[in-house]
C-alpha positions as CSV (number, residue, x, y, z in Angstrom):
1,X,-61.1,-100.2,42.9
2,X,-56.9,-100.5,42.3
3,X,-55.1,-97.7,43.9
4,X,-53.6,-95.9,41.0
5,X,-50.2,-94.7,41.1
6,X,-49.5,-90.9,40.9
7,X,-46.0,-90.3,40.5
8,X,-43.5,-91.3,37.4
9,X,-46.4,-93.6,35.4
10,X,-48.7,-89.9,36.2
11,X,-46.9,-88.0,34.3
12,X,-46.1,-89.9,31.8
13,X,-49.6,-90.7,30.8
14,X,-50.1,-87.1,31.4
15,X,-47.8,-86.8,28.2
16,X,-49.8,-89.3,26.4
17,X,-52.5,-87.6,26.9
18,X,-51.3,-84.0,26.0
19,X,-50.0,-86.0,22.4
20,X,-53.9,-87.0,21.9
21,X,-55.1,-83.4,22.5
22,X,-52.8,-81.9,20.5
23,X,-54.0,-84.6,18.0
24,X,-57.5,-83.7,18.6
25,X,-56.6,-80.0,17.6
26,X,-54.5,-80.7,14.4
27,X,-57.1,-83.2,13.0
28,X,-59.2,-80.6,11.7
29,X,-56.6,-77.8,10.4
30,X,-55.1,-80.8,8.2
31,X,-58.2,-81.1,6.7
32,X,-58.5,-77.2,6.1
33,X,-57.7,-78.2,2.2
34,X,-60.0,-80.7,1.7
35,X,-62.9,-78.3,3.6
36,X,-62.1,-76.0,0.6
37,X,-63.2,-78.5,-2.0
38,X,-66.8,-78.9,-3.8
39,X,-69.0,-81.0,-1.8
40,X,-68.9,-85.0,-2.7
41,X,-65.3,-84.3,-2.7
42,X,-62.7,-87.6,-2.2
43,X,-61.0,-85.7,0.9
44,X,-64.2,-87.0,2.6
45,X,-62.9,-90.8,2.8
46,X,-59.9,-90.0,4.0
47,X,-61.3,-87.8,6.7
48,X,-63.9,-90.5,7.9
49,X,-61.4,-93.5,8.4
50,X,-58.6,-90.7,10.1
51,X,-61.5,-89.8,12.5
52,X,-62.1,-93.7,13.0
53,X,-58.9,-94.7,13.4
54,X,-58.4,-91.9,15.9
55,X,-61.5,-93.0,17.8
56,X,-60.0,-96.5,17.6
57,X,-56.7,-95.8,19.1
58,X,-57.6,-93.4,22.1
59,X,-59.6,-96.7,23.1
60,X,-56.9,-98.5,23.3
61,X,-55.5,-96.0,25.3
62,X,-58.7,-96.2,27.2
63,X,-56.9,-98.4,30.5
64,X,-52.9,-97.2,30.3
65,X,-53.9,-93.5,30.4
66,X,-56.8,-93.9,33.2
67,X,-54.0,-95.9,35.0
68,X,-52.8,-92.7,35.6
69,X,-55.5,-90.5,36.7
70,X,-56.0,-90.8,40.5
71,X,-59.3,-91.4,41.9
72,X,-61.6,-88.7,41.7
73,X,-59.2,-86.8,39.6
74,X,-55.8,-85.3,39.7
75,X,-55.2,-81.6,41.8
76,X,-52.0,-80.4,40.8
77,X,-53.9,-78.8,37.7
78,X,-57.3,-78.7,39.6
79,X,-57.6,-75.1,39.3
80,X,-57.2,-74.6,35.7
81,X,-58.9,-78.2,34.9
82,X,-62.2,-76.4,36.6
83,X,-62.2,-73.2,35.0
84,X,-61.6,-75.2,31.5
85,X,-64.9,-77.3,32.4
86,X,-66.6,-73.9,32.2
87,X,-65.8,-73.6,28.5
88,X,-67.9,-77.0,28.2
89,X,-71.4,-76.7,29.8
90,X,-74.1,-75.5,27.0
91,X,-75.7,-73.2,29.2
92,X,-72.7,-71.0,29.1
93,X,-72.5,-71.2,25.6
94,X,-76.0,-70.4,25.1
95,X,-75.5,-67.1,27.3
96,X,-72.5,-66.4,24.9
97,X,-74.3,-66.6,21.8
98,X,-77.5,-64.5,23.3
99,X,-75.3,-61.6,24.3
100,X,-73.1,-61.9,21.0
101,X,-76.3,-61.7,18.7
102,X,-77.8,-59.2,20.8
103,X,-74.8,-56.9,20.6
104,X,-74.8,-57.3,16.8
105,X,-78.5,-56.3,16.3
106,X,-78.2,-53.1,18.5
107,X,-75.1,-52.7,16.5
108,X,-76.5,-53.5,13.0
109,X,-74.3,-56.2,12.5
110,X,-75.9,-58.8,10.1
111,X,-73.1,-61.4,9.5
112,X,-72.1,-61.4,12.9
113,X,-75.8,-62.1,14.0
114,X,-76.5,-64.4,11.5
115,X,-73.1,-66.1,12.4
116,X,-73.9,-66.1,16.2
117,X,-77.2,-68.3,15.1
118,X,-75.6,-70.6,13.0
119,X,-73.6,-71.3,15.6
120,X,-76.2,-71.7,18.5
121,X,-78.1,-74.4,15.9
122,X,-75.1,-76.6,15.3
123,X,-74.7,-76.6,19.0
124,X,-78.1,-77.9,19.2
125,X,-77.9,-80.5,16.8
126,X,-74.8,-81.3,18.3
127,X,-76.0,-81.5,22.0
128,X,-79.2,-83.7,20.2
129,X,-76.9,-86.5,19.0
130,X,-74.3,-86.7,21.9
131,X,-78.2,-87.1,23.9
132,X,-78.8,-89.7,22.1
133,X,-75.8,-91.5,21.6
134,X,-74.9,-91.0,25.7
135,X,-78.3,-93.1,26.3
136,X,-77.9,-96.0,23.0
137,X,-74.3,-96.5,24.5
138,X,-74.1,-96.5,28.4
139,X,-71.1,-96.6,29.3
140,X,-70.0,-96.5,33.1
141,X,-67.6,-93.3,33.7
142,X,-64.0,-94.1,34.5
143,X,-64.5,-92.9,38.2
144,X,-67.0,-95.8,39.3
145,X,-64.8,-98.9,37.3
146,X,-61.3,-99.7,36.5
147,X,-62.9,-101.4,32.6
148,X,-63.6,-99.3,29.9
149,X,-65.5,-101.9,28.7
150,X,-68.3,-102.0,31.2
151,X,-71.9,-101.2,29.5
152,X,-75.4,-101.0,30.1
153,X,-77.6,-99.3,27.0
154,X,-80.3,-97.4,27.4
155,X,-79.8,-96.4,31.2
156,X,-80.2,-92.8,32.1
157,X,-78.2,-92.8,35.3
158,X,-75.1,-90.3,35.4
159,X,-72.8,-92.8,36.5
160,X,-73.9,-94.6,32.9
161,X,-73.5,-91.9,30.8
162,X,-69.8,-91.7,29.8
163,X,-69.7,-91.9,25.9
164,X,-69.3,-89.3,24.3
165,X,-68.7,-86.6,26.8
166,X,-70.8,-83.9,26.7
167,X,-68.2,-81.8,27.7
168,X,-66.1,-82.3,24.5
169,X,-69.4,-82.1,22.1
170,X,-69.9,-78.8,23.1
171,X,-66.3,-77.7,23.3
172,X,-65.7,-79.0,19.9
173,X,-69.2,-77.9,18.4
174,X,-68.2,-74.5,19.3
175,X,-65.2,-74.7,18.0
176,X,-66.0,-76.0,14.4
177,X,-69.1,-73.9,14.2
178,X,-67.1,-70.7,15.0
179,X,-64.3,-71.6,12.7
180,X,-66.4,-71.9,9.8
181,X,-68.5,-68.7,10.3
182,X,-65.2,-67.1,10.7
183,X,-63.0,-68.8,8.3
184,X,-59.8,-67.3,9.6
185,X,-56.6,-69.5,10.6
186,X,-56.0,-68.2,13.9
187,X,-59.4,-68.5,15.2
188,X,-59.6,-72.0,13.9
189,X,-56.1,-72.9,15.9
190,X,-57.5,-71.0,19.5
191,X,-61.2,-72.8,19.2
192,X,-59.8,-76.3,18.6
193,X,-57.0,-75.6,20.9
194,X,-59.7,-74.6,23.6
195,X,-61.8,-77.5,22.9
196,X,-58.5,-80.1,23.1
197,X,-57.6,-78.1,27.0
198,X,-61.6,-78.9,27.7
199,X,-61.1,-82.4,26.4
200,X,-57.9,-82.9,28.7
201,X,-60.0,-81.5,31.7
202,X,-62.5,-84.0,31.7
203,X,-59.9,-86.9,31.8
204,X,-57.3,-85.0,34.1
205,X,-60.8,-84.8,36.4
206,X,-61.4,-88.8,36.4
207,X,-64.8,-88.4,34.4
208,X,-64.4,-89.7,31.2
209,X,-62.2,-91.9,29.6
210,X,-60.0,-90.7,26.6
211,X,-62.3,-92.4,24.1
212,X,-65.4,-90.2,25.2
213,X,-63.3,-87.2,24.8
214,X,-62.7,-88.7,21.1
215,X,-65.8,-89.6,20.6
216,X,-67.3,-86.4,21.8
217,X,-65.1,-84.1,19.7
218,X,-65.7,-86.0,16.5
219,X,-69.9,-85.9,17.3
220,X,-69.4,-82.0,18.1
221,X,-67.4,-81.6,14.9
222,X,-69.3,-83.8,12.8
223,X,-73.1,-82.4,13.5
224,X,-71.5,-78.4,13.3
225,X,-70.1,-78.8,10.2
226,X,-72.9,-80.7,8.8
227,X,-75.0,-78.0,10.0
228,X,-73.5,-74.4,9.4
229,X,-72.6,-75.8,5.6
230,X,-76.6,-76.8,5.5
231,X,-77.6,-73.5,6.7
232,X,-75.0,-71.3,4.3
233,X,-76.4,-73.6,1.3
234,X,-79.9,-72.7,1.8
235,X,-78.5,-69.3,2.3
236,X,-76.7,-69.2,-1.4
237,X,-77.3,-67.0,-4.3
238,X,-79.9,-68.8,-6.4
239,X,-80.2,-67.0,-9.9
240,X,-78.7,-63.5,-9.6
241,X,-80.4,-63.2,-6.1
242,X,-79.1,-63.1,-2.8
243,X,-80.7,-63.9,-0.2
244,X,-77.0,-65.0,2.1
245,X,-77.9,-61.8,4.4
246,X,-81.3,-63.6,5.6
247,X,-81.6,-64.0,8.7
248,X,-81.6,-68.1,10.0
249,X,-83.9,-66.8,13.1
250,X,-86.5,-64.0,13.7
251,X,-86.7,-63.2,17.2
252,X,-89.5,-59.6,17.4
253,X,-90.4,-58.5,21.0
254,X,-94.0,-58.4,22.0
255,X,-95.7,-57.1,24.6
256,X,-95.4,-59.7,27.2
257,X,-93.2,-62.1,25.2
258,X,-91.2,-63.1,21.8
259,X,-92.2,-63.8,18.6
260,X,-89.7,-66.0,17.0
261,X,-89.8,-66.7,13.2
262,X,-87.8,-69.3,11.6
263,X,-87.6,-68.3,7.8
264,X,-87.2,-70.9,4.9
């Protein structure tokens, strides 16, 4: 491969890329008032071809932002570029969401449960589709090719398993599943802020290219939304009765094991 410069052209693509994550992060708070809205609402159009011509443009940013990244990764921000990875491996996040749901049933926390659930199945469904879509695509990681446009579909090698990164799904999954359990401003600028610093991470670090980290965040976004509003739904009053405090998952101890039940 090219040697790839690190010094003036570094940092300015450095800036380019800061621009896109900060882009990734505002996306979704612009569309806070359309969220709001009854559910075949016109927002949605608008929403769809912003997140495509997002996805669009950080591919053609694809080759002048990777231009940048030295090979194997940069290592001026090594140390906080690893512990932002952290925040982007599912097994870490599944950990999270055991102890949080745990703590709210010894505490008799409901909601919080519930909400800790909700969360753990659009991860799921995210992680599902980012599977999929890593295997249909194949695309070679920056760190093997100079092209963004090398592919080879259906191969289940690492090196072939660029788009979308997994990484950003579960960054951004989190971080759209959380904000709608919570509903609160503040927590919806810190989780997407989070999941834009992951993003960065896994370009700064030469594995992805800045389309994966697109395409990643709008798969993680896309499936938890979908997800936590299908799950609140079925959870709605119907008729004068509520039945928003049942539980999504059942999990009773046994002797030697769990029983989990899934109610309907």
């Amino acid at each position: 491969m090219l040697p790839r410069p690190a010094g003036p052209t570094f940092r300015r693509t450095r800036a380019v890329a800061a621009l896109v994550a900060v882009s990734l992060s505002a996306a979704p708070l612009a569309s806070a008032r359309a969220a709001a809205q009854e559910r075949h609402r016109p927002g949605d159009a608008v929403l769809w071809a912003g997140a495509g011509a997002l996805l669009v443009g950080s591919a053609l940013l694809d080759r002048t932002i990777e231009s940048g990244v030295p090979d194997g990764g940069g290592t001026r921000l090594e140390w906080l570029s690893d512990r932002l990875n952290y925040a982007g491996r599912p097994q870490y996040a599944a950990a999270a969401l055991g102890a949080t749901w745990l703590g709210a049933r010894l505490a008799h926390a409901p909601r919080t449960a519930e909400g800790a659930e909700h969360v753990a199945i659009a991860l799921l469904a995210a992680g599902v589709a980012n599977g999929a879509l890593k295997t249909v695509v194949g695309r070679e990681r920056p760190a093997f090719t100079d092209s963004p446009d090398r592919f080879r579909p259906f191969n289940t090698k690492d090196r072939w398993q660029s788009f979308p990164s997994g990484h950003a799904t579960v960054a951004f999954s989190l971080a759209a599943a959380v904000s709608e359990e919570a509903g609160r401003p503040w927590v919806t600028a810190a989780t997407y802020g989070t999941a834009a610093l992951v993003g960065w991470s896994r370009v700064y670090e030469d594995r992805h290219w800045t389309s994966d980290v697109v395409g990643g965040a709008l798969v993680g976004i896309a499936a938890s939304r979908w997800t936590v509003r299908t799950l609140h739904a079925r959870r709605a009053p119907v008729q004068g009765d509520s039945i928003a405090s049942t539980p999504a998952i059942v999990i009773s101890p046994l002797p030697g094991g769990v029983m989990v039940t899934i109610a309907r």
